[in-house]
MARTI-25421 format. One line per field, with one value per residue (C-alpha): residue in one letter; chain; residue number from 1; x, y, z. Coordinates in Angstrom, 1 decimal, padded with zeros to 4 digits. Layout:
BEGIN
residuo: [A	...]
cadena: [A	...]
num: [NUM	...]
x: [X	...]
y: [Y	...]
z: [Z	...]
***
This chain:
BEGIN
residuo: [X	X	X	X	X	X	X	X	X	X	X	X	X	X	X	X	X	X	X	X	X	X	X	X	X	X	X	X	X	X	X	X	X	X	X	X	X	X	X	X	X	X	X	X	X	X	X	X	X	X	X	X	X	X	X	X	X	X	X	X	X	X	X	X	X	X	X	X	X	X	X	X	X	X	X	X	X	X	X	X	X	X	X	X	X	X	X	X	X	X	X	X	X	X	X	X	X	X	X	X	X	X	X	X	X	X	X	X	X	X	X	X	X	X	X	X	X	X	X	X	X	X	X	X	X	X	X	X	X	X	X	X	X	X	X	X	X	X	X	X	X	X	X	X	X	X	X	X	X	X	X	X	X	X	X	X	X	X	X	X	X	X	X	X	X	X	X	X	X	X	X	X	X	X	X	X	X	X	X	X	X	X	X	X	X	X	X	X	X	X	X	X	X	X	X	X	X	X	X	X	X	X	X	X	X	X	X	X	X	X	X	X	X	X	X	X	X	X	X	X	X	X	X	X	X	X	X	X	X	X	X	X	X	X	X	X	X	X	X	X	X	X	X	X	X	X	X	X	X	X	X	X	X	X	X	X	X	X	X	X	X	X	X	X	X	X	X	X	X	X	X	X	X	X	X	X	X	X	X	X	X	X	X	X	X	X	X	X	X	X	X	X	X	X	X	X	X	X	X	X	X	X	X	X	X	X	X	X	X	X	X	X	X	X	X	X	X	X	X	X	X	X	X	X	X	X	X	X	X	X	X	X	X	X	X	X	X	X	X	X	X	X	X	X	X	X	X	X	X	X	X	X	X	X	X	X	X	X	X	X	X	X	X	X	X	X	X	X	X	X	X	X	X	X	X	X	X	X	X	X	X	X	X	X	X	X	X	X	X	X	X	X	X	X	X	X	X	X	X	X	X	X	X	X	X	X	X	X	X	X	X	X	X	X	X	X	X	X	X	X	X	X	X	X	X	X	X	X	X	X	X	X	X	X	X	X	X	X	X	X	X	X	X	X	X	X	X	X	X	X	X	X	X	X	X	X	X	X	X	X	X	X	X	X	X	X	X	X	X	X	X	X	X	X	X	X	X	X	X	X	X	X	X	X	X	X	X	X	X	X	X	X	X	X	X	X	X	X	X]
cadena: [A	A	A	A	A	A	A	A	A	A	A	A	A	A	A	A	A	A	A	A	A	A	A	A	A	A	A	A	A	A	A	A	A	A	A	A	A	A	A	A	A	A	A	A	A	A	A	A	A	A	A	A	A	A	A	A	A	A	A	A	A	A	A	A	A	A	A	A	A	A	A	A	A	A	A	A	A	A	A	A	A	A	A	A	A	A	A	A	A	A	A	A	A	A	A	A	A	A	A	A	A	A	A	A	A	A	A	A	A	A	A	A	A	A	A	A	A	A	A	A	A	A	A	A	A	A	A	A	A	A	A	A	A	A	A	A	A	A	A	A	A	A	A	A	A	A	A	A	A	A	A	A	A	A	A	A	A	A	A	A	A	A	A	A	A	A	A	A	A	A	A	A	A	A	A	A	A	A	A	A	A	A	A	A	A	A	A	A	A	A	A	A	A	A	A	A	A	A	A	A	A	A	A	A	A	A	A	A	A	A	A	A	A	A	A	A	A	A	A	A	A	A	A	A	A	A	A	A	A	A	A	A	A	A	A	A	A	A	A	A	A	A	A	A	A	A	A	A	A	A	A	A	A	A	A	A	A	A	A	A	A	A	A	A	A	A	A	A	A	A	A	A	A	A	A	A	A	A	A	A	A	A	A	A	A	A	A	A	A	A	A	A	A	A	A	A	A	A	A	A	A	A	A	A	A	A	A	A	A	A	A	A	A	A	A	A	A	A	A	A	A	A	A	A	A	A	A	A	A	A	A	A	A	A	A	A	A	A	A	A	A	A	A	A	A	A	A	A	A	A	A	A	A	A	A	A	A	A	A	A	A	A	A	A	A	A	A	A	A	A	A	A	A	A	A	A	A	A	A	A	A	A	A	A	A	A	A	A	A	A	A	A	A	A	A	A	A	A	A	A	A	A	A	A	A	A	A	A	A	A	A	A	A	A	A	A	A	A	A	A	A	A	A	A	A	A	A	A	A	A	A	A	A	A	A	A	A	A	A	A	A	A	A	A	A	A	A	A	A	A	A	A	A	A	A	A	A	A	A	A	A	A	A	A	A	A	A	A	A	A	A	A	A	A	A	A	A	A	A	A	A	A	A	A	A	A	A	A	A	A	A	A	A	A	A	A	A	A	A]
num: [1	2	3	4	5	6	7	8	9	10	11	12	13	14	15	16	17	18	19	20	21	22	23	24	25	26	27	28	29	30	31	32	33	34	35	36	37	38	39	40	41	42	43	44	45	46	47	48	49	50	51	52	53	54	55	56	57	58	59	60	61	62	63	64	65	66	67	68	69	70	71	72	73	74	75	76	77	78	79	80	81	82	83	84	85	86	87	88	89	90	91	92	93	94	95	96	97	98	99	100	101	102	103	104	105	106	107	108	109	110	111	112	113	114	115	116	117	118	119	120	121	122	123	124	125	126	127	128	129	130	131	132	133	134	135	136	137	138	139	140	141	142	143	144	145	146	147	148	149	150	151	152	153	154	155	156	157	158	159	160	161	162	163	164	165	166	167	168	169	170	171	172	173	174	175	176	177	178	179	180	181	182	183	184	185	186	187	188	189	190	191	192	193	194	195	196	197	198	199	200	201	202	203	204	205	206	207	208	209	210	211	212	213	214	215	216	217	218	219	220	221	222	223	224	225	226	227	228	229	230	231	232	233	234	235	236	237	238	239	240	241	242	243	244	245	246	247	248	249	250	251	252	253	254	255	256	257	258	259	260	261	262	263	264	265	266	267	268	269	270	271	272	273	274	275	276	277	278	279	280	281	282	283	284	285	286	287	288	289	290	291	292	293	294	295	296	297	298	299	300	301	302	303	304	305	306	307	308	309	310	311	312	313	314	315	316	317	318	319	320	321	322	323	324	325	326	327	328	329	330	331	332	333	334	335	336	337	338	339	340	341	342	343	344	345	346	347	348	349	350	351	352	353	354	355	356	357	358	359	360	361	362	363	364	365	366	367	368	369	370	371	372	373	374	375	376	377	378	379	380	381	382	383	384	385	386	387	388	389	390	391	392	393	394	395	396	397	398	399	400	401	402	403	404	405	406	407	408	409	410	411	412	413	414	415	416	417	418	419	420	421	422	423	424	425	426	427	428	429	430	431	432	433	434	435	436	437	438	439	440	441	442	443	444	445	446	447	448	449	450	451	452	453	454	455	456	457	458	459	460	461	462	463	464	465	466	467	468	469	470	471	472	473	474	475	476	477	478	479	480	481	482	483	484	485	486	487	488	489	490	491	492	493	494	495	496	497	498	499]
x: [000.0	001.7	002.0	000.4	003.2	002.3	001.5	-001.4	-002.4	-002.9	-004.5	-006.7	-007.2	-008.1	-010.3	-012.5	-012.5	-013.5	-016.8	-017.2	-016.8	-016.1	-016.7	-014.2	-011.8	-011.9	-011.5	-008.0	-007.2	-007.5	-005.7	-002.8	-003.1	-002.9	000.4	002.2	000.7	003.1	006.3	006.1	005.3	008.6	010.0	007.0	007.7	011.5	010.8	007.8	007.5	008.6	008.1	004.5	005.0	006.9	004.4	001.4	003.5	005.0	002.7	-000.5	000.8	-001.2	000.6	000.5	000.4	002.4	-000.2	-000.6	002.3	002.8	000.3	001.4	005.1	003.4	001.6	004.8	007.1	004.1	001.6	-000.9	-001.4	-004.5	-005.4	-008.1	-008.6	-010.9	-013.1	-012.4	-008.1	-009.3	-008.7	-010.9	-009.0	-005.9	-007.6	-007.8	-004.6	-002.6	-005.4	-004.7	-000.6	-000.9	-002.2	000.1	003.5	002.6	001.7	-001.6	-002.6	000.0	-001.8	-005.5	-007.0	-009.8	-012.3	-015.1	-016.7	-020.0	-022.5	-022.3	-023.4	-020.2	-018.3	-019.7	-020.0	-017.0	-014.0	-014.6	-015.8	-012.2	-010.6	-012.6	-011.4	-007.8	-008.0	-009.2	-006.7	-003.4	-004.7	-004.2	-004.4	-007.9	-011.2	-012.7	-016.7	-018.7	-016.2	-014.6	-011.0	-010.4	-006.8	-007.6	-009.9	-008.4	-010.2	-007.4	-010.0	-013.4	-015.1	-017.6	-020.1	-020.1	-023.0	-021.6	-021.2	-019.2	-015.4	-015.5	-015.9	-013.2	-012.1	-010.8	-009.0	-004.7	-002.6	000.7	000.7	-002.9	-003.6	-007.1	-008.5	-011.4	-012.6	-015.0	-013.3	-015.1	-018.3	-016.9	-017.8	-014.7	-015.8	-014.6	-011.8	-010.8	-011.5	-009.5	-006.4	-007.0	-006.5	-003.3	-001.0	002.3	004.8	004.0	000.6	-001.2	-004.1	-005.3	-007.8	-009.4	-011.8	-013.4	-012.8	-016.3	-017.0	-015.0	-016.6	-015.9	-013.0	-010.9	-010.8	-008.7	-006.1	-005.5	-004.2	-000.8	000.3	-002.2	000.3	-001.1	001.2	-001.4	-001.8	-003.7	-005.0	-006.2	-008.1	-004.8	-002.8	-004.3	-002.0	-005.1	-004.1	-000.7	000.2	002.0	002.1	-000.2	-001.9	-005.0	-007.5	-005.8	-006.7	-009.9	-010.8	-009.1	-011.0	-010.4	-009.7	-013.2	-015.1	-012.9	-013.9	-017.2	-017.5	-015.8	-018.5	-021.4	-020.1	-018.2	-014.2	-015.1	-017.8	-017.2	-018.0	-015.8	-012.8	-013.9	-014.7	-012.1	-009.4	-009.4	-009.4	-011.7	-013.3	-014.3	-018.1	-018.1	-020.0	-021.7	-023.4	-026.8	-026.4	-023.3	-021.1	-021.0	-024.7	-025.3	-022.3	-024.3	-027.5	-026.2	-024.3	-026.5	-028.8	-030.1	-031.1	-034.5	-037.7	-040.8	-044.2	-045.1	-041.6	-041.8	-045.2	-046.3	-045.2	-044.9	-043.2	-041.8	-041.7	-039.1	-040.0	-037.3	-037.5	-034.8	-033.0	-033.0	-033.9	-037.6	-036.8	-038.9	-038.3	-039.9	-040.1	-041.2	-041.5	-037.9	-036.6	-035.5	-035.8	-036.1	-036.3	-037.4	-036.3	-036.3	-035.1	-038.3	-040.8	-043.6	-046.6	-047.7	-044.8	-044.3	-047.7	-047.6	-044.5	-045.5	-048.5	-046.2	-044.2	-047.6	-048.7	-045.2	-044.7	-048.2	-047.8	-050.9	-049.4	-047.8	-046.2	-045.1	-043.1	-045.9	-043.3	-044.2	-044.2	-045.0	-048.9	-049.4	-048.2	-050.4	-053.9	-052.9	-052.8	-055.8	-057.6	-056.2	-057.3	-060.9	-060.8	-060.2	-056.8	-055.2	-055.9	-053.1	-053.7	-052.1	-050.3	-048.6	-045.4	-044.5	-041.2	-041.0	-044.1	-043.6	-042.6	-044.4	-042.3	-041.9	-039.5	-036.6	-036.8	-036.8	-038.8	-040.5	-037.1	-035.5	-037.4	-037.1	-033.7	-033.2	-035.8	-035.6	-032.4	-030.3	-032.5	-033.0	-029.4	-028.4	-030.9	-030.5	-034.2	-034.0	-032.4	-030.2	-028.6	-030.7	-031.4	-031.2	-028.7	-027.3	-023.8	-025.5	-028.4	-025.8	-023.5	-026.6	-027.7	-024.2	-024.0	-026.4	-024.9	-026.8	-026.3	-028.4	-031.3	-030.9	-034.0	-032.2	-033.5	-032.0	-032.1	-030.8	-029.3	-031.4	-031.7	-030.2	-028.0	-026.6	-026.7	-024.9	-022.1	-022.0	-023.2	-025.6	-029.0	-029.8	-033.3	-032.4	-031.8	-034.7	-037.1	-035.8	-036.9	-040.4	-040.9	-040.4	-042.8	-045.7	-047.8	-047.8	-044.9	-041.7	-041.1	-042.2	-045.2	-043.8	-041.0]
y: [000.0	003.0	005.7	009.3	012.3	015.4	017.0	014.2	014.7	018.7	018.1	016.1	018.2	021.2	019.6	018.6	021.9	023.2	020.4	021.8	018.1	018.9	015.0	013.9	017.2	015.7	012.8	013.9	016.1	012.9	010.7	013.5	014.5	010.5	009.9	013.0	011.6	008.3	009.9	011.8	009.1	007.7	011.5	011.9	008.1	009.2	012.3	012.5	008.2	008.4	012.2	012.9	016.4	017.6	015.8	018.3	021.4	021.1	019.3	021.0	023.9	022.8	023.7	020.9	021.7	019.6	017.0	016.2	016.0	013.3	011.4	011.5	010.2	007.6	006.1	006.2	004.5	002.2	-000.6	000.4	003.8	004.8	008.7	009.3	012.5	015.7	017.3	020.2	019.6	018.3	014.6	013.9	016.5	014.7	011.4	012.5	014.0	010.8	008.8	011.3	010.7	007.2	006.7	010.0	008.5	004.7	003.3	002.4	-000.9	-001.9	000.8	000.4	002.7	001.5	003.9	003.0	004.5	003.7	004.6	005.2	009.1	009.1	007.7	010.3	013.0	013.6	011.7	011.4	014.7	016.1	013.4	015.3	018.8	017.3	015.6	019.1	021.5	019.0	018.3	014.6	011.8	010.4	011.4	011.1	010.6	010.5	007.3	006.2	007.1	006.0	006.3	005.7	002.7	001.3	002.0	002.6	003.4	003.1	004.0	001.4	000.6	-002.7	-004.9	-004.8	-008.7	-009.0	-010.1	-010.8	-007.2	-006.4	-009.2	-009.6	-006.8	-007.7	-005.0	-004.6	-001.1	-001.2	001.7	001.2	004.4	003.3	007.0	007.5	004.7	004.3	003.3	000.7	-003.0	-005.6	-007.7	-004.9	-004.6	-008.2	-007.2	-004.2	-006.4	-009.0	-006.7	-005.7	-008.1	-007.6	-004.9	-002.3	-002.5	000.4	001.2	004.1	004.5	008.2	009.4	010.4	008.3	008.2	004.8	002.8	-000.4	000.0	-001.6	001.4	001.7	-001.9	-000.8	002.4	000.3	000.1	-003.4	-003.5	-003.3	000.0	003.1	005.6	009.4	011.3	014.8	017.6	020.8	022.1	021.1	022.9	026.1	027.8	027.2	026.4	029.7	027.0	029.6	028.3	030.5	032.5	030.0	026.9	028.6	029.5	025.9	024.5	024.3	027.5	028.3	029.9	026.3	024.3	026.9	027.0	023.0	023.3	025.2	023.4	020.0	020.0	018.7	015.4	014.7	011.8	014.1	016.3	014.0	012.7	015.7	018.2	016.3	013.1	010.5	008.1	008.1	004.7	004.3	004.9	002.5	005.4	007.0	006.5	006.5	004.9	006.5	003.6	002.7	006.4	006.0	003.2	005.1	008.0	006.0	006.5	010.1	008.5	005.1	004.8	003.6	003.1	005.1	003.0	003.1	006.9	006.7	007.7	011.6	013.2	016.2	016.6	019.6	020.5	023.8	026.2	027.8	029.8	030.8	027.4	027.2	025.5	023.2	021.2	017.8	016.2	012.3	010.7	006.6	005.5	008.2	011.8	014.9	018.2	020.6	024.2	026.3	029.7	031.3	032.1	030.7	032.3	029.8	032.7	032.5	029.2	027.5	029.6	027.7	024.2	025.4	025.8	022.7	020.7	022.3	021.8	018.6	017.2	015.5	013.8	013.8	016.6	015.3	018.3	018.8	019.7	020.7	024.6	026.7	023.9	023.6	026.6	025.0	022.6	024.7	027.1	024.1	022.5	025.5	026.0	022.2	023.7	026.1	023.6	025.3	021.9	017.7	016.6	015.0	017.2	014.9	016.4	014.4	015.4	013.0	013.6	011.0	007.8	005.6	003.1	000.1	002.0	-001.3	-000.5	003.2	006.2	008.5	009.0	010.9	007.9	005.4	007.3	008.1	004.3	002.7	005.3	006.6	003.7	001.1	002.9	003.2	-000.1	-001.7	000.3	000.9	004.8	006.6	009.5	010.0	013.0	014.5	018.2	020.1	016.4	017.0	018.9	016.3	013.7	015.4	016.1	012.7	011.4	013.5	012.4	009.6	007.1	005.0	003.2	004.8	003.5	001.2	-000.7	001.8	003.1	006.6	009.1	012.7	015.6	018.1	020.9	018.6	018.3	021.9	022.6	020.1	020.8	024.6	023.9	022.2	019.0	020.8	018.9	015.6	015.8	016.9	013.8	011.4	012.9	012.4	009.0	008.4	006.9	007.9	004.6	003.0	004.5	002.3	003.3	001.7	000.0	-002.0]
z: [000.0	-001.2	001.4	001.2	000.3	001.6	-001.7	-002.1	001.3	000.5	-002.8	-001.1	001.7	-001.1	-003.0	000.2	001.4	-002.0	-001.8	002.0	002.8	006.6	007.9	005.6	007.2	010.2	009.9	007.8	011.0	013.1	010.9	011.0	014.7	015.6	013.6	014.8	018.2	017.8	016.3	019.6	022.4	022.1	023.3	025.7	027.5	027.7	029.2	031.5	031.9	035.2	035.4	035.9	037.8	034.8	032.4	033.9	034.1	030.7	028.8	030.5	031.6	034.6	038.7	040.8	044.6	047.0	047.7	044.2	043.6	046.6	045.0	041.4	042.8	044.5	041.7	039.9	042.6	044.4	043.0	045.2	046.7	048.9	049.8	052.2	051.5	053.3	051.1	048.3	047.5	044.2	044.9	041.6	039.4	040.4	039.1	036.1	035.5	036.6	034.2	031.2	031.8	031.9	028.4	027.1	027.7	027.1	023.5	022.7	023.1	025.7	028.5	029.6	032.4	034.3	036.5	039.3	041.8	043.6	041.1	037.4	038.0	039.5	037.4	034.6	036.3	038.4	037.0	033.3	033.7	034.8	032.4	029.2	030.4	030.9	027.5	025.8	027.0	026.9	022.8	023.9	021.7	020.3	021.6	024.6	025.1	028.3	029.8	027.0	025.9	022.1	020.3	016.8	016.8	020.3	023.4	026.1	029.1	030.2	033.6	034.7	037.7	037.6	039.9	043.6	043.8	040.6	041.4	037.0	036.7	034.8	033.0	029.4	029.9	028.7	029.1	030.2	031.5	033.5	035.4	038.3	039.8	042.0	042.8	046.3	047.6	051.0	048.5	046.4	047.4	048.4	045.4	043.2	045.0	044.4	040.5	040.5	042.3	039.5	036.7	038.1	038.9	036.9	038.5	035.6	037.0	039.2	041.6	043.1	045.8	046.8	048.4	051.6	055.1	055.7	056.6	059.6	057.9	054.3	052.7	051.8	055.5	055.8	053.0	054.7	058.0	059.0	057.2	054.2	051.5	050.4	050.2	052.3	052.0	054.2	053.2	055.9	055.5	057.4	054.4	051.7	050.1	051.6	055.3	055.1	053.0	049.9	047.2	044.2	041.4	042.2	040.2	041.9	045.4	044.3	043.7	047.3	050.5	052.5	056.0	056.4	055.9	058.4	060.9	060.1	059.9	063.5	065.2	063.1	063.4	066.3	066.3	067.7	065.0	062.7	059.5	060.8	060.9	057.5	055.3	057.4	058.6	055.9	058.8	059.8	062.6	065.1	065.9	069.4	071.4	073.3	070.2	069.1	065.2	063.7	061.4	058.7	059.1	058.0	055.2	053.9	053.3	051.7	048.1	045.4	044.8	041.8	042.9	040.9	043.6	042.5	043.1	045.4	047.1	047.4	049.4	052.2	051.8	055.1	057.2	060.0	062.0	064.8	065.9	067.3	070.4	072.8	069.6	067.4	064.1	063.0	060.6	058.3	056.9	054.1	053.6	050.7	051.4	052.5	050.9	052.4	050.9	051.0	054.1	054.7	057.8	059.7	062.7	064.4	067.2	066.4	065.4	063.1	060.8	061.1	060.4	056.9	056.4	057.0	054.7	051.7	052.8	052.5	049.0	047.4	048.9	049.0	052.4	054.0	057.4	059.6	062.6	065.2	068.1	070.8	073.5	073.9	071.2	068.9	070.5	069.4	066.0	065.9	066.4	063.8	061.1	062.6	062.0	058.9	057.8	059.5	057.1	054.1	053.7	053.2	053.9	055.7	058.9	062.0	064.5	067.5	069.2	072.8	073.1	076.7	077.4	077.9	074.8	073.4	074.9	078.5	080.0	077.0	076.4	079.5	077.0	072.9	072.5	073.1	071.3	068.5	068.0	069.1	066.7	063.3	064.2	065.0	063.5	060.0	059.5	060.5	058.7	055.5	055.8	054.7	051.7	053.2	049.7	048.1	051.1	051.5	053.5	053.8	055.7	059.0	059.5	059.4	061.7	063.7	063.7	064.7	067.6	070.4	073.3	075.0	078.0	080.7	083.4	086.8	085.5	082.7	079.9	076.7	077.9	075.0	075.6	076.0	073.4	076.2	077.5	073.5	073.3	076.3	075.1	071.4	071.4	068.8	068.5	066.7	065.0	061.4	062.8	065.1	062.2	060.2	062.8	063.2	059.5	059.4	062.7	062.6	065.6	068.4	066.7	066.0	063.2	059.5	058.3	055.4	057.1]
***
């Protein structure tokens, strides 16, 4: 087959653009861009192979801040490298530069990169996301789709969500340069672990882990133990250019977590809070035995925002209403089946203000229950919506909650309060039995949720800490996590009607 000269090529190339033939134009540019793209990967491998700092600041014209570049050496000197990681240091961005160098400095066919994470909107939407704005600005080789990377007519890396259970994941892929990112670690199943490991067993082979330490259960948590095999980073809040005064350019600091956010996180949180630890500090935390609501039960129900349930799933729809008084905030939460959703709220204790409120909460929702806290202001609550349901203002029933009584199984539990946070609290998020994914202003309720402490009445009973007593410890109020549980009560049995 004789080869193409250059003048063909432009005669060609004239005579197209003279028929406007602009498929065929591209497809020229391609063919062109692709072999200058392989007279070049021999220089590329010599110089930035083993150099993939230099490969992002010369190639990209991209800075790299210490961290980064931590994890970049790693992957280059370590078969497995695992970085639990606080949140907002661009641990995804990272991702996708190491991804993006991988394939640029090995040849096609011999590299292959492989992404996860624990649902395919993640995969999509975060990594391959960074991986496409990487791929446009370094000019790189072939084209890259939603998770696909093509060179030519070789695909050289996919991202995939494979079922949880499926340890065959990954399999039929032969490559002697493999490269595994499994991106929001703490989410991704063992089985696919064992996948990813299978994938990668000669010593050309790579993995890296990221994410958040969110869950003391999860696997990630194992290979970030002293012993595991795994080379571990840790990344803190503390470290970021933004606290530590590491001079980056403006738009790199722009895009880091600040010092403004820790503090904040430390006064709505608390320092001692696992979501603290996970999303500030980039450590996990242990579930305390004296806690009501576990860490990883609460990891476990907030994977996938865009789990698809059924209409019947999403029924019954029902609020609940903590009402703020001495300075806390009413909040209102909305439930939709087994699934959590969105909440309103408003610094006020005036049953004037905030019956209005729970009216527009029942319209835009369409709630057919209301369950209220009674204690003080919230009586006055309660006869404001019953008279607004006198005046046919709305249909849902009105039910009012005074969790000081006595709970419904008086020999286990001191108080309602008690049963409550015990039995929806605890038992929801052991069981799996709500959906905490899509819920709105997600991060406090959970921090909320994991703050309260139990232990024992001189009677034998689960008694559960005051709401002052939190307050007095913590300095703030658990109104969102408290609103949460009343939406998922159903009146003489804490437990939700559909379990």
């Amino acid at each position: 087959m004789t080869t193409p000269t250059r003048e063909s090529v432009r005669a060609q190339v004239e005579q197209l653009v003279r028929a406007g033939d602009t498929k065929a134009l591209k497809q020229i540019r391609d063919q062109l861009r692709s072999k200058a793209d392989r007279r070049n990967l021999k220089e590329r491998a010599r110089l930035y192979a083993h150099n993939p700092v230099g490969w992002v600041t010369e190639r990209l014209r991209q800075v790299v801040w210490s961290k980064q570049r931590e994890i970049m050496l790693s992957i280059r000197d370590n078969r497995r490298t695992a970085v639990r990681s606080c949140h907002g240091v661009g641990k995804s961005h990272t991702a996708s530069l190491v991804a993006a160098w991988w394939l640029d400095t090995h040849p096609p066919g011999e590299a292959f990169v492989v992404t996860s994470a624990p649902t395919f909107a993640q995969v999509r939407a975060i990594l391959w996301r960074y991986i496409r704005r990487v791929h446009r600005r370094g000019k790189l080789a072939g084209r890259v789709n939603q998770t696909e990377w093509h060179i030519d007519d070789e695909m050289v890396a996919f991202g995939r969500k494979p079922a949880d259970h499926d340890e065959s994941a990954f399999q039929g892929i032969h490559a002697r340069y493999v490269l595994v990112i499994l991106d929001e670690a703490c989410g991704i199943p063992e089985q696919l672990w064992v996948a990813a490991d299978a994938l990668t067993t000669n010593a050309d082979c790579r993995i890296l882990a990221i994410g958040n330490p969110d869950n003391p259960s999860s696997h990630f948590r194992k290979v970030c133990q002293p012993g595991s095999g795994w080379h571990v980073i840790g990344i803190s809040a503390f470290e970021s250019p933004n606290l530590t005064g590491e001079e980056v350019p403006d738009d790199v600091a722009q895009a880091l977590v600040g010092r403004e956010w820790v503090e904040e996180k430390a006064t709505e949180w608390g320092e001692d809070n696992p979501l603290y630890k996970s999303k500030v500090l980039g450590e996990f935390s242990e579930d305390a035995p004296n806690k009501v609501v576990r860490a990883s039960d609460v990891a476990r129900c907030r994977i996938d925002p865009e789990k698809k349930l059924t209409a019947e799933e999403l029924q019954p729809v029902e609020l609940g209403v903590d009402v703020g008084g001495g300075g806390d905030e009413t909040v209102i939460r909305e439930r939709r089946g087994r699934r959590a959703g969105r909440e309103w709220r408003a610094h006020t204790d005036r049953p004037e203000k905030i019956a209005p409120m729970v009216l527009q909460a029942i319209k835009e929702s369409g709630a057919t229950a209301v369950k209220v806290d009674s204690i003080g202001v919230g009586f006055g609550v309660i006869g404001e919506l019953r008279n607004a349901a006198g005046r046919g203002e709305h249909q849902a029933h009105i039910l009012a909650v005074n969790v000081a009584e006595a709970a419904s199984k008086p020999d286990k539990f001191m108080n309602l309060r008690a049963e409550l946070w015990w039995e929806i609290g605890r038992g929801l998020s052991e069981s799996g039995g709500w959906d905490l994914s899509a819920m709105a202003n997600g991060d406090t309720t959970v921090a909320q949720l994991l703050s309260p402490q139990w232990d024992v009445d001189p009677k034998g009973r689960i008694r559960v800490e005051p709401k002052d007593e939190i307050k007095k410890r913590l300095g703030r109020s658990p109104d969102n996590a408290d609103a949460l549980l009343l939406a998922f009560y159903s009146a003489g049995r804490p437990r939700v009607r559909w379990l």
